[in-house]
C-alpha positions as CSV (number, residue, x, y, z in Angstrom):
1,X,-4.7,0.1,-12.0
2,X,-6.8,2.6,-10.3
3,X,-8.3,3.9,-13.8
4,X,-9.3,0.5,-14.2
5,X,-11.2,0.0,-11.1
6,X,-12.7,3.5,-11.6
7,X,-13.7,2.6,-15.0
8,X,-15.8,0.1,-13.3
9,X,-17.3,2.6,-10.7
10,X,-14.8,1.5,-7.7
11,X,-13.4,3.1,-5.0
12,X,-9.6,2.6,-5.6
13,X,-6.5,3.9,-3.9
14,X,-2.8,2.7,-4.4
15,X,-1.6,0.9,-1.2
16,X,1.7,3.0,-1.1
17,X,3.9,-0.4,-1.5
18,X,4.5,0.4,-5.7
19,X,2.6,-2.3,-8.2
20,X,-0.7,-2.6,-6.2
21,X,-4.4,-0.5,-5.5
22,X,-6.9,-1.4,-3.1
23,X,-10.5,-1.4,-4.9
24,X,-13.9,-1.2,-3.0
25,X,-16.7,-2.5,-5.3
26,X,-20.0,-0.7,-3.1
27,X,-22.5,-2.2,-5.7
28,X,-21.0,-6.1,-4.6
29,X,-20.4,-9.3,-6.6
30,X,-21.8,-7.7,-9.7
31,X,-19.4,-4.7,-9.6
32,X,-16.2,-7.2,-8.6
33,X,-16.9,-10.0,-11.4
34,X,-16.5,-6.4,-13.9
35,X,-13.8,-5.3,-12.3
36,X,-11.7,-8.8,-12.3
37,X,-13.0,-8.9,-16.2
38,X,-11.2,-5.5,-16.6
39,X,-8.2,-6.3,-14.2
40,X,-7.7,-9.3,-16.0
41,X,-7.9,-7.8,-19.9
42,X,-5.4,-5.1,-18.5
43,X,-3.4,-7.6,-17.4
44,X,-3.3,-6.9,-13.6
45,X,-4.4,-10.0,-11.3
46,X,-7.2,-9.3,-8.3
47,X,-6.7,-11.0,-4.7
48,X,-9.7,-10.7,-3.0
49,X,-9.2,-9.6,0.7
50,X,-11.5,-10.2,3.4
51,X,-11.9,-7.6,6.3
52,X,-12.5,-8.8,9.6
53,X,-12.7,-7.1,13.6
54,X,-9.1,-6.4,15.2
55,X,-8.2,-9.1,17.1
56,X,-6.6,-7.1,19.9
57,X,-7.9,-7.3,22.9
58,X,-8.8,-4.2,24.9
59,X,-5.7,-4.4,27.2
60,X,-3.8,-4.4,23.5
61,X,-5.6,-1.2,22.3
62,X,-4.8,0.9,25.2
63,X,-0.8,0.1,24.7
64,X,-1.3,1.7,21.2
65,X,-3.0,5.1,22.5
66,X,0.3,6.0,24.5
C-alpha cells in the first residue's frame, strides 16, 4: 500500500493498526484521482478523511498537559 501511494508521489505512512496507510496527496485532486486509480487496480479501497481543528476546548487541553 504505501509503494502504491508512493508510486503516485504521496506522502504515505502505515497507521500502526495492520491492513491500512495514511496517504497525503500535496499536489491535490489531481494526485488523489491517480492514487484511487492505482489503489483500486491494486486492489486496496481509499476512504477519504477529512481533517478538521480539535474540538477540545482550552479547559480540555490543559487536563492533557499534566
Amino acid at each position: 500500500m504505501v509503494e502504491v501511494a508512493r508510486k503516485v508521489g504521496a506522502a504515505s505512512k502505515f497507521t500502526g493498526s495492520g491492513g491500512a496507510v495514511v496517504a497525503f496527496c500535496p499536489d491535490g485532486p489531481s494526485q488523489v484521482k491517480l492514487l484511487e486509480n492505482e489503489c483500486q487496480e491494486a486492489g486496496f479501497i481509499v476512504i477519504p478523511l477529512k481533517v478538521v481543528p480539535s474540538c477540545l476546548s482550552d479547559e480540555d487541553l490543559k487536563t492533557l498537559q499534566k
